[in-house]
N, C-alpha and C positions, 0 to 999 in steps of 0.2 A: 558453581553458581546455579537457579534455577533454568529449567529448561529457556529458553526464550517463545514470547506468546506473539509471532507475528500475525499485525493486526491489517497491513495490505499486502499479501501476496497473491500468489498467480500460480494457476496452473498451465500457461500459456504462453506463447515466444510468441513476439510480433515478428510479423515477415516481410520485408515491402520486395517485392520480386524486382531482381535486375537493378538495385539499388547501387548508385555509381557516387564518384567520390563530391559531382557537385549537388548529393541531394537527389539526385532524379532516380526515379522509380515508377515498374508501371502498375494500374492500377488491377487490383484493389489491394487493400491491404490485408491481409490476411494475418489468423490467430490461430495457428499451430498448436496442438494440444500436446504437452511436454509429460504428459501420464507416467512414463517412467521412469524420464530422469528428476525433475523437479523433487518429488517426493524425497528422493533419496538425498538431496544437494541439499534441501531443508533439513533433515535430519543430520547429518557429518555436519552442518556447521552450529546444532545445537539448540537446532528448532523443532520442540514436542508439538506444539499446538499451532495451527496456524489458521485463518477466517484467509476463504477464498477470496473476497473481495470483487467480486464479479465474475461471470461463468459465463464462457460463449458451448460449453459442453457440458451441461448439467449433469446431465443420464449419468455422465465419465464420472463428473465429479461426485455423485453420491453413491454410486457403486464401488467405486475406489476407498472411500471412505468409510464401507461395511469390509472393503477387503481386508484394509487397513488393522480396524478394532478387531478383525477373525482373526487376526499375525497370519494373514495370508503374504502382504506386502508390509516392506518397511517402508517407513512415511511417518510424519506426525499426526496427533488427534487433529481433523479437518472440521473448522465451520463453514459448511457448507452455503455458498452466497448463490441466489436465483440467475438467472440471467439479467443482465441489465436491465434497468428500465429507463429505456431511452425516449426522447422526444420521435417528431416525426419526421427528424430527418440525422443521421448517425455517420463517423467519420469511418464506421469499421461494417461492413460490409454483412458479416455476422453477428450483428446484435438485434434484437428484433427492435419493430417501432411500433410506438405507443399509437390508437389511434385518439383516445379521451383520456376523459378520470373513468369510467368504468372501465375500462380495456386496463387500465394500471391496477384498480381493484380486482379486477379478474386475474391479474397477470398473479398480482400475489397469492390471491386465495387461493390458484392452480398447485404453485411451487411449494407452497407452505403444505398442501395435504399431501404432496411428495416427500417431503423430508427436508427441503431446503431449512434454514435457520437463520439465515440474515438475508438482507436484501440491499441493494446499490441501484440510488436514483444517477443516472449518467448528465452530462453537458446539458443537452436540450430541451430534458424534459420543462414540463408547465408547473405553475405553479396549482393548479388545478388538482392536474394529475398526481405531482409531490402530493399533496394532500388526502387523494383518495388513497394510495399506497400507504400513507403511514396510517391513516385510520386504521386500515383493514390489517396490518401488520401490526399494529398495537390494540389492538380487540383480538389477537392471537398472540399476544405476549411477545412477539419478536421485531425486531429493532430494526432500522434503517438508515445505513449511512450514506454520503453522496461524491460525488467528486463531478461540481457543479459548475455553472458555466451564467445558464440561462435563468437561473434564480440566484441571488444575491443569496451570502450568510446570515446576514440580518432577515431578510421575508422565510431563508428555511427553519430559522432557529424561530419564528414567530408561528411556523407551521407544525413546531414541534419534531422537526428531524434530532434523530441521535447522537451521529458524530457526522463530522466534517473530515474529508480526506486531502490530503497535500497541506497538512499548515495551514498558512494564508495564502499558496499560492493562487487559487484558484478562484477568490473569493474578488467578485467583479462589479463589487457598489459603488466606486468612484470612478469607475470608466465612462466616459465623458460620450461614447456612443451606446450606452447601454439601453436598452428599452426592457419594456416586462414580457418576459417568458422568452426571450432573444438572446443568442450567445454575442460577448460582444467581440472584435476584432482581438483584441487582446490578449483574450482571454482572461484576465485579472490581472497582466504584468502592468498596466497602470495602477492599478491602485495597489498593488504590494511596492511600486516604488514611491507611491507617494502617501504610504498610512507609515510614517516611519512610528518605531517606539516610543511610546509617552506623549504621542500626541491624543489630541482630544476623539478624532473619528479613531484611532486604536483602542482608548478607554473605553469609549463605548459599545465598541463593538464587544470588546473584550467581556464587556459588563451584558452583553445582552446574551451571549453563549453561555455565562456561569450560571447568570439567573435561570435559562431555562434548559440547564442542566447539559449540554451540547458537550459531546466528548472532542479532540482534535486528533486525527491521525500525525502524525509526523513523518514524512517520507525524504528523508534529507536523501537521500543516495539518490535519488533519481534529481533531485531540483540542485544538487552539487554539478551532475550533466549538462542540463538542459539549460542551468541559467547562466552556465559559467563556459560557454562553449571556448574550444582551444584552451582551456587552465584544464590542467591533466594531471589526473593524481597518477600515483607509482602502480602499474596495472600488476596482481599478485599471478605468478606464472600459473598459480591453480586455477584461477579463475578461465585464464587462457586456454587451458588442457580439459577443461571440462568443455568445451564448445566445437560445433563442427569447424573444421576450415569456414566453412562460407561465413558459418553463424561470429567466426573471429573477425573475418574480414567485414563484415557489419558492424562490430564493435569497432574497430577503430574510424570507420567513416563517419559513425554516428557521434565520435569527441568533437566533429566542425562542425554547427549548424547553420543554414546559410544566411548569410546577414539580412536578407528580403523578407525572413520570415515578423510577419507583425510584432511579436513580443521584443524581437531585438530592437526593436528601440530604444526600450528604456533598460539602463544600464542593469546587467546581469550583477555585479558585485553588490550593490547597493540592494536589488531584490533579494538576494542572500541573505544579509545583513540583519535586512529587515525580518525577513522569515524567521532569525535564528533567535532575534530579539523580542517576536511579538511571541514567538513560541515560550520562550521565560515569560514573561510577564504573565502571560495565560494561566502557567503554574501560580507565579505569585498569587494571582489573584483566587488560585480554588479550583482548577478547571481542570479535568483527567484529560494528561495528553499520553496517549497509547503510542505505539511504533509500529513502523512496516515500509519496505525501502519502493515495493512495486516493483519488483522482479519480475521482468520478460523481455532482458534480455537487450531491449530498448532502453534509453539512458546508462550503456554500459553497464546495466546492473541485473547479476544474476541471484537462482533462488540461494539461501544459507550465507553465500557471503555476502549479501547487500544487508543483511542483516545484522551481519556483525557490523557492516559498514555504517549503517544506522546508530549504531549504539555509540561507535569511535564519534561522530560527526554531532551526534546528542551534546558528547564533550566537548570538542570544537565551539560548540555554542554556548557552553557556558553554565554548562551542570556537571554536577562532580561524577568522577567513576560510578561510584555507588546511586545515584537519582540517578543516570540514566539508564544504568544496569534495568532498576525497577520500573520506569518506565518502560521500559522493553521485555519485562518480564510484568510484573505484579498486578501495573496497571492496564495490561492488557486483557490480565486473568478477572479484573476488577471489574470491567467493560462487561466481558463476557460473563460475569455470575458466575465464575468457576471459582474463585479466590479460596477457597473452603480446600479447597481441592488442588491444584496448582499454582504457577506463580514465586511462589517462595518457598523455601525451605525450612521446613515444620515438622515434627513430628504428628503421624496420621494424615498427613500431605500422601498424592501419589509421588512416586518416588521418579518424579523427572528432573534431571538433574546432567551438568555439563560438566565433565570432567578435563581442566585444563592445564597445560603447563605454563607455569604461571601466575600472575596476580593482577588479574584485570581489573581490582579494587585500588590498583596502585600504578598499575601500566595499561593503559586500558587497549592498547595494541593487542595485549596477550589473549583477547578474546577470542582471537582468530588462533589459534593454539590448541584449539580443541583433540583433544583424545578420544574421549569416549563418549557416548553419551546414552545418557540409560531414560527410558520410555517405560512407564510404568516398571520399572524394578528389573526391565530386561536391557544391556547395554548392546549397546552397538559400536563397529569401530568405526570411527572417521573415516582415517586411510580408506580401509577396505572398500566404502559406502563410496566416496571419490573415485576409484579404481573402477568400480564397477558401471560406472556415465564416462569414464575418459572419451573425450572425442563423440559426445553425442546429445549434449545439448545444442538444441538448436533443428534435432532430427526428429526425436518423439522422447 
């Protein structure tokens, strides 16, 4: 199959220090830069191309990604995403803060004559600020996606943002304590349980991201965690072997989340549901939904196999083997203006391509099956690429 074009992943493991089984942890939370394992867990599980989707280590990540294309390191092709652009007040300790719209304008104009190539408006940012960031990122051709809080989907897709990240999770227009440019308590888990699909606020919204062209991330591996706390799927013992002790013993405390938290209110299966069903309807109606699980490690999902995991869980929802395949493949290439080039399998395509045991057009399990996978015409083993992070994700 073609390579896979993950469209949120992560260079980076979240850390919450001394983290115990009821949730507690002390402060801050830190963003561990995974430089050498990540690259390689992306790759063995059949991912060429991948869009950083936010950077708390830039410098890392565009340096890596000249190592990368030198065949210094193995790794996939990387889109390189700036650092955050966060409001003025942030949950991660390392991400800068915005102080205006020019401070967001400068922020881009900076990263963009580095190399950066995408950009990521975070939770707090203003609606102000959103606005100066995409001007100045679209007077330089490159895009900007969000993973929002403090501005609604409807005011970003009016602002002209690109894509949207988490689905619907995140999207906080009927939250009942929302204000403008304010994150609301929820985070968006009230109105993802109550936009269910085919209703009239789903249509519409639906109808206002097609018209102005608004791509949709899809991150089901991490919203299968987080919204479905204690429902546990079958943990693959690769996934296990590739983490430190500590970074495994994190993974299993993070399957309980504690009931105090805000979003658990409103029923995690029903959020599900809804997510899985406005995400069809999206299709139906014309709307490019791209993939990417949010690998770091947090929401038991790590780099390469949450990707697979994405693709299997696409199914789950109600697209066949083959439309999620391409969603996770084509139209991520389709996103990014590469489609000429990767994505699918073409002759005069680069030659990235997933060599698997199996028939994941027919059992779509068998994705995780990967053999070989070749990056511009050069293959790599899985195995081998796995052996080489045993026991160390989680460490760098």
């Amino acid at each position: 199959m073609p390579g896979i074009v993950g469209m949120h992943n992560h260079l980076f493991y979240v850390g919450r220090p001394n983290l115990t089984a009821e949730w507690k942890a002390e402060p801050p939370v830190l963003l561990p830069q995974m430089t050498f394992s990540a690259p390689r867990l992306y790759l063995a599980g059949g991912v060429t191309t991948m869009r950083t989707t936010g950077s708390v280590e830039p410098f890392a990540d565009l340096n890596l990604k000249k190592a990368i294309d030198a065949g210094k390191l193995p790794g996939p092709h990387i889109d390189v995403t700036a650092p955050y652009l966060e409001g003025a007040t942030s949950y991660y300790i390392q991400m800068p803060r915005l102080k205006d719209a020019e401070d967001a304008r400068q922020s881009v104009a900076f990263w963009a004559d580095r190399g950066a190539t995408s950009f990521k408006a975070y939770m707090n940012i203003t609606r102000d600020e959103l606005k100066a960031a995409l001007e100045e990122a679209h007077k330089r051709g490159l895009r900007v996606t969000g993973h929002l809080c403090s501005v609604t989907y409807p005011e970003a897709a009016e602002l002209g943002i690109d894509d949207l990240e988490h689905g619907f999770f995140v999207n906080t227009q009927l939250d009942p304590d929302k204000t403008p440019d304010t994150c609301s308590e929820s985070e968006g888990a009230y109105t993802l349980a109550h936009m269910a699909p085919g209703s009239p606020e789903a249509k519409n919204l639906i109808d206002t991201l097609v018209k102005h062209h608004v791509a949709i991330t899809s991150t089901l591996p991490v919203i299968e965690a987080w919204a479905q706390p204690g429902i546990s799927t079958p943990v693959r013992q690769e996934i296990l072997d590739a983490m430190t002790p500590e970074a495994r013993e994190d993974f299993f405390i993070g399957e309980h989340k504690p009931e105090s938290w805000p979003a658990q209110k409103y029923d995690g299966a029903t959020r599900y549901k809804n997510e899985a069903g406005l995400e069809r309807e999206f299709v139906q109606a014309g709307g490019l939904l791209i993939a990417g699980p949010d690998p770091t490690g947090a929401g038991e999902v790590l780099p390469g196999f949450g990707d697979q995991r994405e693709i299997e869980l696409l199914v789950d929802a109600g697209f066949s083997p083959v439309e999620s395949i391409r969603i996770a493949t084509l139209n991520g290439a389709i996103y990014l203006g590469r489609d000429k080039w990767i994505g699918s399998i073409a002759v005069g395509k680069n030659a990235d391509l997933v060599v698997i045991k199996g028939d994941p057009s027919k059992q779509i399990s068998d994705v995780e099956h990967v053999e070989i996978v070749f990056k511009d015409g050069v293959g790599y083993d899985s195995a081998k690429l796995l052996e080489s992070v045993r026991g160390r994700y989680g460490q760098y």
